[in-house]
N, C-alpha and C positions, 0 to 999 in steps of 0.2 A: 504493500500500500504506500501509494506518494502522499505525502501532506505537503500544506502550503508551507512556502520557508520565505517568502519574501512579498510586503503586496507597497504598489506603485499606485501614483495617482497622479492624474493631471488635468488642469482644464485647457476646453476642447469647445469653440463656437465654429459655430455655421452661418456664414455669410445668408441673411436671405431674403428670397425673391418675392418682390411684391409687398401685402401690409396684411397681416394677422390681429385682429382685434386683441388676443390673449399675451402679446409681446411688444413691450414696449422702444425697444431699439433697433440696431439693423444685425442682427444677428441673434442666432436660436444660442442660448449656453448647454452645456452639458460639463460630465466630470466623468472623464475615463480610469477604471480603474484595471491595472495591471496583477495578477497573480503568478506566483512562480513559484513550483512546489520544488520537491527537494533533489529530483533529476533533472532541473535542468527546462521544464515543458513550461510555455505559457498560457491562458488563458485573460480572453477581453471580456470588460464587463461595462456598461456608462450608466450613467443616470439624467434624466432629464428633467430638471424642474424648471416649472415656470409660475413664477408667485401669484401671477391671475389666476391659474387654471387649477396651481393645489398650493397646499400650505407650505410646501419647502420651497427656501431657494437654492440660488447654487452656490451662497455661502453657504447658509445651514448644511446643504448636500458635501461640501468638500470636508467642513470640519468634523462633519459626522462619522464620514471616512476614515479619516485621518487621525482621528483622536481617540474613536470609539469603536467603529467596527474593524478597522485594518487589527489591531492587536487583540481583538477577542479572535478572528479566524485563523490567527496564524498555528501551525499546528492540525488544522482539519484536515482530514478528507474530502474534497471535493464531492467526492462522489455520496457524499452522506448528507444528503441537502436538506435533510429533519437535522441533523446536528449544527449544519451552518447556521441555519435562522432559528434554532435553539439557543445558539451562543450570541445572535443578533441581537435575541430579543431581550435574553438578560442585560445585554449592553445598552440598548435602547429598550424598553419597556412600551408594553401597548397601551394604548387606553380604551377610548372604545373598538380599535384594529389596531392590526400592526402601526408602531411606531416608526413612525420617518422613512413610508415605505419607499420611495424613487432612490433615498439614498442606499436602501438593502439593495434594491432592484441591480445596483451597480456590482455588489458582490454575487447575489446570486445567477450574474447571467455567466460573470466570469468564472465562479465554479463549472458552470453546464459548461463554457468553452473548454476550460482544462481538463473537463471528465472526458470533452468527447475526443482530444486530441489524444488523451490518455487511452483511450479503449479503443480507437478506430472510426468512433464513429459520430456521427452528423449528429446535433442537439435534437433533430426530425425526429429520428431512430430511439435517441434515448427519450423522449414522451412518447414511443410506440411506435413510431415508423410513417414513411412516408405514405399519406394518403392524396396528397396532386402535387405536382413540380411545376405550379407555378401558382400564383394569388393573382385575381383579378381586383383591380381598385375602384375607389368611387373617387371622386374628384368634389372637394367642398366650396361651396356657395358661400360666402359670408360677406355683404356689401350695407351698407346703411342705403344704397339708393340701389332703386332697378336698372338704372340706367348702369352702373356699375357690376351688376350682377350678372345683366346680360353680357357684361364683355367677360366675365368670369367662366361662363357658361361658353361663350364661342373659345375661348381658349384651352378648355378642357377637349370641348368637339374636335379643335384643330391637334390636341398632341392624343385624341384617339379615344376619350374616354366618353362612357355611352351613360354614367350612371350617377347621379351627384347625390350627397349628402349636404343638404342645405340647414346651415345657423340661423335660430328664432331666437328673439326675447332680445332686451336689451341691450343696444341703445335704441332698438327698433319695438317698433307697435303693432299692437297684434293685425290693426288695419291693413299694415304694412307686409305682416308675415303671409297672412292671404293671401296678399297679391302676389308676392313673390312664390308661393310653391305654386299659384296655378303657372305663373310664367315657366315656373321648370317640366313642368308637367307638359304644360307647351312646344317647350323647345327642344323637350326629347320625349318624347310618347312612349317611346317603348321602352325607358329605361329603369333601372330599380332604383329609386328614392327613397329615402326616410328622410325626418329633421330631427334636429335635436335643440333644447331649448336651452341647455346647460344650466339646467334649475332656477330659471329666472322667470319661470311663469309661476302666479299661483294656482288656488284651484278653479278658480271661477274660468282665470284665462284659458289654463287647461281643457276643461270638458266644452267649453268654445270652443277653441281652436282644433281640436280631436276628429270629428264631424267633418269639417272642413278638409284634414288632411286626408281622411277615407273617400270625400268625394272627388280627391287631384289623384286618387290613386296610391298614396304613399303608404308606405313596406309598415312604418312605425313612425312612435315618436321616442327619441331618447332624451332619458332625464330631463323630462319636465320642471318636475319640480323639486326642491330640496330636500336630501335621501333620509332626512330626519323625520318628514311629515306621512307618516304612514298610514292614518284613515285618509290623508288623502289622495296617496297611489291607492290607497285599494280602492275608494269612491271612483276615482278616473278609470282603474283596471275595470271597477262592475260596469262603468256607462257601456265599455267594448268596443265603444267606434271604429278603433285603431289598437293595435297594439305596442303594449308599455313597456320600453325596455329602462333598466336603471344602467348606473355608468358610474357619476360620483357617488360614494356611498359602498360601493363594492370593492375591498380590498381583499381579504379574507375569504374561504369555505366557511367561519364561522357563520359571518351578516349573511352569506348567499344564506344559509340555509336558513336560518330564522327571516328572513325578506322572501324566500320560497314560501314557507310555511303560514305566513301572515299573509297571503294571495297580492302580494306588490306587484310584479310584474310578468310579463309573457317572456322576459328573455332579457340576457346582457349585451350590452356592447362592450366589447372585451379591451382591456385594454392593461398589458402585461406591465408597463411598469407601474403604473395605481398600485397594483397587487404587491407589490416587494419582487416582482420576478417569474420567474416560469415555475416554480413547485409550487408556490398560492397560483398559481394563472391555471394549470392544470386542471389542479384538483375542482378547480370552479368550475372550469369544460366539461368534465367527466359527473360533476352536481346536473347542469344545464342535460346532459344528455339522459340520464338517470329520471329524470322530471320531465323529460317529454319539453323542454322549453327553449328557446331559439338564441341561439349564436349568430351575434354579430359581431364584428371586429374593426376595432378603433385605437384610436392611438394618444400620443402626445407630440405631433409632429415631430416623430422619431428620426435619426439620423442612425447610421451605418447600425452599430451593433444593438442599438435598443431595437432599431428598424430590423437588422436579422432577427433578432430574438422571436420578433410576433411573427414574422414571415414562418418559422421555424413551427411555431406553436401552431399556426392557422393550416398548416401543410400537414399538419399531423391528427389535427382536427378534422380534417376532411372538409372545409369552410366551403359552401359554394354559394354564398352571398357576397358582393364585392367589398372590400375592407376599404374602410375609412381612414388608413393610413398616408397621412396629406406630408409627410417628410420629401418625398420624391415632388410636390407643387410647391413646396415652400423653401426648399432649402436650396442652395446653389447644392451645382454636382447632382440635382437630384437626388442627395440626401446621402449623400457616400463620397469618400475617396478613392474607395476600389472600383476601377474602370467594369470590371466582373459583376459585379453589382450595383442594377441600376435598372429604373423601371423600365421598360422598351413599350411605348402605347399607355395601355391602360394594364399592364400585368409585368409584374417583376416575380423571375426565379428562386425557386428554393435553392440556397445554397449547398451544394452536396459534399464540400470537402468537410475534414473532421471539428467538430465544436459546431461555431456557429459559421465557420467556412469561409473569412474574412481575411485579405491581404490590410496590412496596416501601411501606412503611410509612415516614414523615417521622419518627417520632424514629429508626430505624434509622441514615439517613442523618445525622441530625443528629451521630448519638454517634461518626462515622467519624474517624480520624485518620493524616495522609499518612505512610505508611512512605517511599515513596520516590518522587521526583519529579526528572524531567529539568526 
């Protein structure tokens, strides 16, 4: 058995393309973390916060690393990923979920890398194996004016994409969200749509708005409302218009399964770093499938390795809904340094080499520095 003998960290932004309401400057942050077990093998792991969208940032994420989780993992097994985020959570404690999960999400992905370099094989294969080699994407809508939306909408048509995920709720009105999903519903008929409101609608707006999105034809709605207000998913889930998926709110198999249990939603939109990483992201897939309840897949405008990690996840899930992952629309490079990976259209490959299958870039590496070392 290898254990960790060395782990690295670095920050790591992404130039990027266009204006994302959730980022307030011109570049996505992230915090690459490096592990090095005791022959020698590496494995990658990042983390992506963004303080609009969750409560860390990419201070809290570096020093968290650095201070608290690099020297509790040192010594593990990679391959024992109950024992990693066992030792996580003593180091950082839960409250109501996991504790400071985008910062775990950076150790646990880099475990899955160095297990899978370790054993031969694709991070795919260690969640069960590959079920499609490639992911089809949706392309997201988010504009305060129509007029803006529609060029959002011809710019996905033009780089191939047939299926959009359209942003509601604030700084927009619900007058406003109307118009806009019939427009997309318009301007591509046969596509798969959902919206998602990112908890900023109430209830009243909700079971309005719900009706409406059933008569543009749309898939769902995601995260309506605040994942705390639970008579009122379930009041939205009974009206049935549409169905309810939740998003913020889901970190853990614990909440899935009391949020299952309490009739809140029809299904997740999945999104692997919220959860601490692929062993919470999992075990949530395998709840969803168990429950009869629907898999959708989202992201945090992911870049290279958070961005492999769900591609991995979604490939092994057998995903045949387009994912919501906007890192390849938002990020220069289309959301990678590795020329190997990279969306071509609307569908980026599963990556097949071992871990999560990822050439690293030499100043990446260069700019690392040891949090903690046996």
């Amino acid at each position: 058995m290898s254990t960790i003998a060395r782990i690295e960290t670095a920050r790591l932004d992404y130039p990027l393309v266009g204006e994302f309401k959730f980022f307030k400057g011109s570049a996505r942050p992230s915090i690459v973390v490096r592990l090095t077990d005791d022959a020698g093998r590496q494995g990658w792991g990042q983390s992506v916060p963004v303080e609009t969208w969750t409560y860390e940032t990419v201070e809290s994420a570096e020093t968290t690393l650095r201070h608290y989780l690099a020297p509790t993992v040192l010594g593990a097994d990679p391959a024992d990923l109950a024992d990693v985020h066992a030792r996580m959570e003593r180091a950082i404690r839960p409250s109501f979920s996991v504790g400071q999960p985008l910062a775990k999400a950076a150790i646990d992905l880099a475990c899955y890398d160095l297990w899978g370099k370790q054993s031969g094989r694709s991070v795919a294969q260690l969640l069960g194996g590959v079920r499609a080699d490639t992911v089809k994407l949706s392309w997201t809508v988010q504009s305060p004016t129509l007029d803006g939306a529609e060029v959002l909408l011809a710019q996905g048509r033009d780089l191939g994409y047939s299926s959009y995920n359209v942003k509601l709720g604030y700084p927009q009105t619900p007058q406003y969200d109307a118009e806009l999903i019939r427009m997309v519903r318009r301007f591509a008929p046969d596509g798969f749509h959902w919206a998602d409101a990112n908890t900023s609608y109430d209830l009243d707006t909700a079971l309005a708005m719900a009706p409406k999105l059933a008569e543009a034809g749309f898939a769902a709605i995601e995260s309506p409302l605040p994942p705390n207000r639970i008579r009122d998913y379930q009041a939205l889930r009974r009206q049935g218009a549409v169905p309810v998926l939740m998003d913020e709110g889901i970190v853990s198999p614990v909440e899935t399964a009391e949020f299952i249990a309490l009739g809140m939603m029809d299904g997740i939109a999945m999104k692997v770093a919220r959860c601490g990483g692929l062993w919470h992201a999992a075990r949530v897939v395998r709840q969803l499938d168990e429950s009869g309840l629907a898999l959708f897949a989202s992201g945090l405008t992911d870049p290279e390795w958070s961005l492999a990690a769900s591609i991995h996840l979604f490939a092994a899930a057998g995903l045949s809904r387009p994912a919501a992952l906007n890192g390849p629309q938002y990020l220069a490079g289309r959301g990678t340094t590795d020329p190997a990976f990279r969306a071509v259209r609307d569908a980026i490959k599963v990556p097949t080499g071992p871990g999560l299958g990822l050439a690293v870039d030499e100043r990446t590496s260069a700019s690392l520095r040891v949090a903690a070392e046996r």
